[in-house]
C-alpha positions, 0 to 999 in steps of 0.5 A: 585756122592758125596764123602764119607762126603758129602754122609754121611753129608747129610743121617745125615741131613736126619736121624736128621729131620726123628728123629725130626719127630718121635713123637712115637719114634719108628725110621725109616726105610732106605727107609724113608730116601730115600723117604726124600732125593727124597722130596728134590731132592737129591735122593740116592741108597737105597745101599748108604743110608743103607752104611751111616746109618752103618757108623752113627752106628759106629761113635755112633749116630745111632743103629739099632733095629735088631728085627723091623729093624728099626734105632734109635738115639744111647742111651746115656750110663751113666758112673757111 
């Protein structure tokens, strides 16, 4: 079992390749972070994943689009 960081280091690799693959940008559901993590033999608990994208949520890489329920690059706000 892998440690807070770690655990989160790796959901964030992750999410980055699934965002790099995002050609329509519509996001990605945390089951596509879960299907790429068994790609790579690095499977985790769809609980751990959905954990992780709530901490990327709070620390402001990710939101959440709660009418699709799909995870999106968190928008740079302009300060003017």
């Amino acid at each position: 079992m892998l440690t807070g960081k770690r655990r989160t280091d790796r959901v964030r690799k992750a999410v980055e390749q699934l965002l790099a693959d995002d050609l329509d940008g519509r996001g990605f559901l945390p089951g596509d972070i879960n299907a790429l993590l068994r790609q790579h033999n690095e499977p985790m608990g769809a609980w751990e994943v959905r954990g992780e994208l709530s901490t990327l949520e709070r620390q402001g890489f990710l939101s959440l689009d709660s009418a699709s329920g799909r995870w999106q690059k968190a928008e740079q706000r302009k300060t003017a």
